[in-house]
N, C-alpha and C positions, 0 to 999 in steps of 0.2 A: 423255259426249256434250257436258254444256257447257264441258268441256278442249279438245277437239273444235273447238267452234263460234270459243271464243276464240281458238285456236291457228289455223283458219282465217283468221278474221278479222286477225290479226296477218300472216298469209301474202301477203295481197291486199295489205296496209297498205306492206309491205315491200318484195315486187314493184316495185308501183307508183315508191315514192324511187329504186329502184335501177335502174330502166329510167331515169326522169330524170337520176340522178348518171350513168348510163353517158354517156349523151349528150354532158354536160358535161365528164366525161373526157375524149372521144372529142376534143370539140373543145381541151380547152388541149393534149393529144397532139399534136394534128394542128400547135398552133399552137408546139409543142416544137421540131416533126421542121421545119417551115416555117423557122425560126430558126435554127437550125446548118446549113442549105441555102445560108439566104442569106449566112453568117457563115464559110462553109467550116470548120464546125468539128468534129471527132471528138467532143472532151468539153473542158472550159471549165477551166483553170487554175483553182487556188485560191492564189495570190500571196499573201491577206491571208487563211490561213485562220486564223490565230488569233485576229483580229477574229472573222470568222465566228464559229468556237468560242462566243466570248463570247452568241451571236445563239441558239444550240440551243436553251436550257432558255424564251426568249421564243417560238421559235416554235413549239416544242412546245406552249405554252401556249396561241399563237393558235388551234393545230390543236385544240384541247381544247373550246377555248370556241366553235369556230365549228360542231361538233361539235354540243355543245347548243344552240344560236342556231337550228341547222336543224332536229333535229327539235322545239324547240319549236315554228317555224313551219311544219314539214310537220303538226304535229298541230292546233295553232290551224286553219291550211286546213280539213283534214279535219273538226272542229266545225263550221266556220263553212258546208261542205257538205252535213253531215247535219243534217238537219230532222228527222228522226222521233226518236219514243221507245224505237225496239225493234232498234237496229240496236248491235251491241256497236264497243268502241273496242281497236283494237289495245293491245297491253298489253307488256312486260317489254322497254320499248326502248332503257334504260339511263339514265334523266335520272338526273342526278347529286342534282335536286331530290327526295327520298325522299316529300314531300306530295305531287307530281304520280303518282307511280306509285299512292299510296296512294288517293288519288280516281278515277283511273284503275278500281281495282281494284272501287273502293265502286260505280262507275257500272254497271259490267259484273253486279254483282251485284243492282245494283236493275231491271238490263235484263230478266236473267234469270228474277229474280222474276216480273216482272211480266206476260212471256212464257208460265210455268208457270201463273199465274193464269187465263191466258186462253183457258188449252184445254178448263177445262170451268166460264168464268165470260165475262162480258158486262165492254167496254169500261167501263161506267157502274156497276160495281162499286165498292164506296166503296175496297175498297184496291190496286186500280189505280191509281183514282185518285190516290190518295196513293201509291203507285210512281214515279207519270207526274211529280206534282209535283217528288218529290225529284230523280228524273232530270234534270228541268230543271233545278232550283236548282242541282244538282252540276255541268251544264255550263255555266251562269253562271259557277259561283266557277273551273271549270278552266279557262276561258280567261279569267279575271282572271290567274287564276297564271301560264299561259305568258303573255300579254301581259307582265308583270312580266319573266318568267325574256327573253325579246327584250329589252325596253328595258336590263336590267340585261349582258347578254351583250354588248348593242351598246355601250353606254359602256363595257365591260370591254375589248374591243377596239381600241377608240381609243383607252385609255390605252397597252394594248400595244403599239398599231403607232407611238406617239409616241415610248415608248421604242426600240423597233425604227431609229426615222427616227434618233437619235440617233448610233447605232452604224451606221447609214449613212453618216451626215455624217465620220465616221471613214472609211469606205471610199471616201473621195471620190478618193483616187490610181487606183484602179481601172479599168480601162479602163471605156465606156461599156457594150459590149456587155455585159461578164460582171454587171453589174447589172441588166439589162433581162433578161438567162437565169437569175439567181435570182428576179427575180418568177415569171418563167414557171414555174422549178420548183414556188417556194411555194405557187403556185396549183396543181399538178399534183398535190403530196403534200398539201395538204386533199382535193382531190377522189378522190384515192386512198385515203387513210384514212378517208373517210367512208364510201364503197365495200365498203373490207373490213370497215370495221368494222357498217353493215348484212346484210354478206355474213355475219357472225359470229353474228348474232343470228338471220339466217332459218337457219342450220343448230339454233341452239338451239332454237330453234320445231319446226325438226323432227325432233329429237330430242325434243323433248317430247307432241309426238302421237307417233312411235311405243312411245312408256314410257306413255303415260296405260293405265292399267286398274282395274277397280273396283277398290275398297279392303273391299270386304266380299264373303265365299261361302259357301255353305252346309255346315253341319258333319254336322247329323244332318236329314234331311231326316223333315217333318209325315208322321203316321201315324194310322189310326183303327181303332176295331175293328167298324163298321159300325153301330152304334147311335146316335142323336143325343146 
C-alpha cells in the first residue's frame, strides 16, 4: 500500500509536467510548421554542417542540464505548494543530484510514519510530533538543495550557450533564416526530450505499481488443540 500511495503520488506529479510540457510543445510545433510556410521551405540545408557537428556534444549538454534545471523547479513549485505534513513527494524522477532523491525518499518515509502513527494515536502525541518536526526540517533543507541545484544549472547554462554563441559567430555566412530554424529546432528538441523523457519515467512508475506485492506469505499456518 505505501508503494501504492508513493507510486500514486508520483503519477499525479508526472501527469501534471506533462500536460504543461505538451502545451509548450504544441506551441514551438506550431511556431516550427509557421516558419517553413512563411520560408517556403521543405527542410533547411545544412551548408555548414561540420560546424554544426562541432555544436552536438554542447547541445546535448544544454538539453541535459536544462533537463535538471526543470524538474528541479517543477519540484521546488510543488514544496512551495504544499503546506501540510502528510501529503507524500513524488519520488524516482531521475536528478542527477543522488542527495535530492535520497531526502526525497527520507521525507516520504517520515510522511508515512507519521500517517501510521495517527490511526490509533492523537495529533499531540510526542512522536508525531517529532515526525512533523523532522518533516519540516527535511523540506527546509530540500529546497535549499533544489534552490542550489536552479542557480547552479542556470550559470551552467550560460556558460554553454556562450560557448554555443562562439560556434555561431562561425556560422555567420549562413543564410539568416537557417539560423533562426535552428533555434526553433533547439527549442523544439528540449521540449521534446523532456517530454519523453517524463513519458519514460511515468511508465516506470507504472510498471512499478503493477510489480509492487508483499514480500512476505504464509508457510505453515497457526494451529491449536483447543485448550489455552
Amino acid at each position: 500500500n505505501d508503494q501504492n500511495e508513493l507510486a500514486e503520488n508520483t503519477r499525479e506529479f508526472i501527469a501534471e509536467r506533462m500536460e504543461y510540457i505538451s502545451k509548450e510543445l504544441s506551441e514551438v510545433d506550431n511556431a516550427n510548421l509557421q516558419f517553413k510556410k512563411e520560408n517556403g521551405l521543405i527542410d533547411v540545408s545544412t551548408d555548414a554542417q561540420l560546424l554544426l557537428n562541432k555544436e552536438n556534444l554542447i547541445d546535448q549538454k544544454i538539453i541535459e542540464t536544462n533537463i535538471q534545471l526543470g524538474l528541479a523547479k517543477y519540484m521546488a513549485e510543488h514544496l512551495l505548494n504544499q503546506n501540510d505534513v502528510e501529503s507524500l513527494l513524488p519520488s524516482n524522477l531521475g536528478f542527477e543530484d543522488q542527495s535530492i532523491a535520497k531526502m526525497i525518499d527520507a521525507y516520504n518515509t517520515f510522511v508515512l510514519d507519521r500517517n501510521k502513527l495517527l490511526v490509533a494515536s492523537s495529533e499531540k502525541n510526542p512522536s508525531v510530533l517529532k515526525l512533523e518536526n523532522q518533516i519540516k526540517s527535511l523540506k527546509t533543507s530540500l529546497n535549499s538543495s533544489l534552490q542550489n541545484i536552479v542557480s547552479a544549472s542556470t550559470m551552467e547554462l550560460e556558460s554553454l550557450k556562450a560557448k554555443s554563441n562562439l560556434y555561431n559567430s562561425e556560422l555567420a555566412s549562413m543564410p539568416e533564416f537557417e539560423k533562426e530554424y535552428r533555434d526553433i529546432q533547439r527549442q523544439q528538441q528540449i521540449k521534446e526530450t523532456l517530454y519523453l523523457y517524463l513519458l519514460e519515467k511515468r511508465e516506470e512508475n507504472e510498471i512499478a505499481v503493477a510489480a509492487s506485492v508483499g514480500t512476505s506469505k504464509v508457510i505453515d499456518y497457526a494451529y491449536s488443540d483447543g485448550e489455552p
